[in-house]
C-alpha positions as CSV (number, residue, x, y, z in Angstrom):
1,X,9.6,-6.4,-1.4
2,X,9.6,-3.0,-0.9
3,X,6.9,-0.6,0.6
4,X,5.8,1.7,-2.2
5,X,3.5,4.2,0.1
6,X,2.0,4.1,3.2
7,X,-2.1,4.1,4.2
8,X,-4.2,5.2,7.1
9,X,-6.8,2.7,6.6
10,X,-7.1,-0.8,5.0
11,X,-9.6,0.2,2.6
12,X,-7.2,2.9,0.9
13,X,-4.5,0.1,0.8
14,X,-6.9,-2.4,-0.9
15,X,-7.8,0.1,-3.4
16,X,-4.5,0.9,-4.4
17,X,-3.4,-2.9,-4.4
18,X,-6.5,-3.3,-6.5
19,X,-5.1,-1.1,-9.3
20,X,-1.6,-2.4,-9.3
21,X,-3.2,-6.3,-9.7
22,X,-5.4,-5.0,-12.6
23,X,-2.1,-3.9,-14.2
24,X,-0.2,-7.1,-13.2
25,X,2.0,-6.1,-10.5
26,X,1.6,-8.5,-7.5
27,X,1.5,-6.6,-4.1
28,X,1.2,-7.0,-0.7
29,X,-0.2,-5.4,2.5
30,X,1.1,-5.4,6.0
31,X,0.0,-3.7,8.8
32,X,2.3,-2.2,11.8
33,X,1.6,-4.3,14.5
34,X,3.5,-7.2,16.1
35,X,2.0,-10.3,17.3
36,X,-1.6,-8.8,16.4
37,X,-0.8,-5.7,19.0
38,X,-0.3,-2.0,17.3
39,X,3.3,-1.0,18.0
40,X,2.2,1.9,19.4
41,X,-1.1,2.5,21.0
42,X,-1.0,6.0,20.7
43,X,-0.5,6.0,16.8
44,X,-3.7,4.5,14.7
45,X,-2.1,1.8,12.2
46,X,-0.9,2.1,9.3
47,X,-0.9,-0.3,6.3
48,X,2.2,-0.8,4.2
49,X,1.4,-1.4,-0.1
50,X,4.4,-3.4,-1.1
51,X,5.6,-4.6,-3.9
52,X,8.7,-6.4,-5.6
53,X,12.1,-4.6,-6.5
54,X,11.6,-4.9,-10.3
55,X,8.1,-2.9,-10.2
56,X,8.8,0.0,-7.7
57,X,9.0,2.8,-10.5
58,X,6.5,0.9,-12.6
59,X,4.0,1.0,-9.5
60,X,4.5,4.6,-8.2
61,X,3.8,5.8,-11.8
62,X,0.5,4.2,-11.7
63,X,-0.2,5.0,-8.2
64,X,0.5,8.9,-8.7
65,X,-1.6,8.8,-11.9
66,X,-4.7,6.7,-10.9
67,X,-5.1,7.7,-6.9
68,X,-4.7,10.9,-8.1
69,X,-7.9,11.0,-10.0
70,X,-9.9,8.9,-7.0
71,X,-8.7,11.6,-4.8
72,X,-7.1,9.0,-2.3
C-alpha cells in the first residue's frame, strides 16, 4: 500500500477513507507512532490514508475533487 496524503487529525482521515470506500477503493489508516508512543513528542500525529498500488491515481482524483468541496 501506498500513503496517498497525510492528516492532522483522525477525523479528517476517516472522512476521506469514507469517500474512497463509498467508491470501492479499500484504504487504510495508520498513525505515526511506534509501540502506541508518538515518534516525536514535539510533533502532534499524523495519520497516513493508504491505499493499494492499483488505485493511487484513481484515489487522488477523487480525493482532490470531493475534499475539495468539504473544504478539508
Amino acid at each position: 500500500m501506498v500513503c496517498i496524503r497525510i492528516f492532522r487529525t483522525r477525523k479528517e482521515a476517516e472522512l476521506a477513507k469514507r469517500i474512497l470506500e463509498e467508491d470501492g477503493i479499500r484504504a487504510v489508516i495508520t498513525e505515526d507512532k511506534f509501540n502506541d508512543v508518538p515518534i516525536d513528542s514535539n510533533v502532534p500525529s499524523r495519520f497516513r490514508l493508504k491505499v493499494g498500488h492499483e488505485d493511487f491515481e484513481n484515489s487522488a482524483h477523487l480525493l482532490a475533487n470531493k475534499l475539495r468541496r468539504k473544504r478539508l
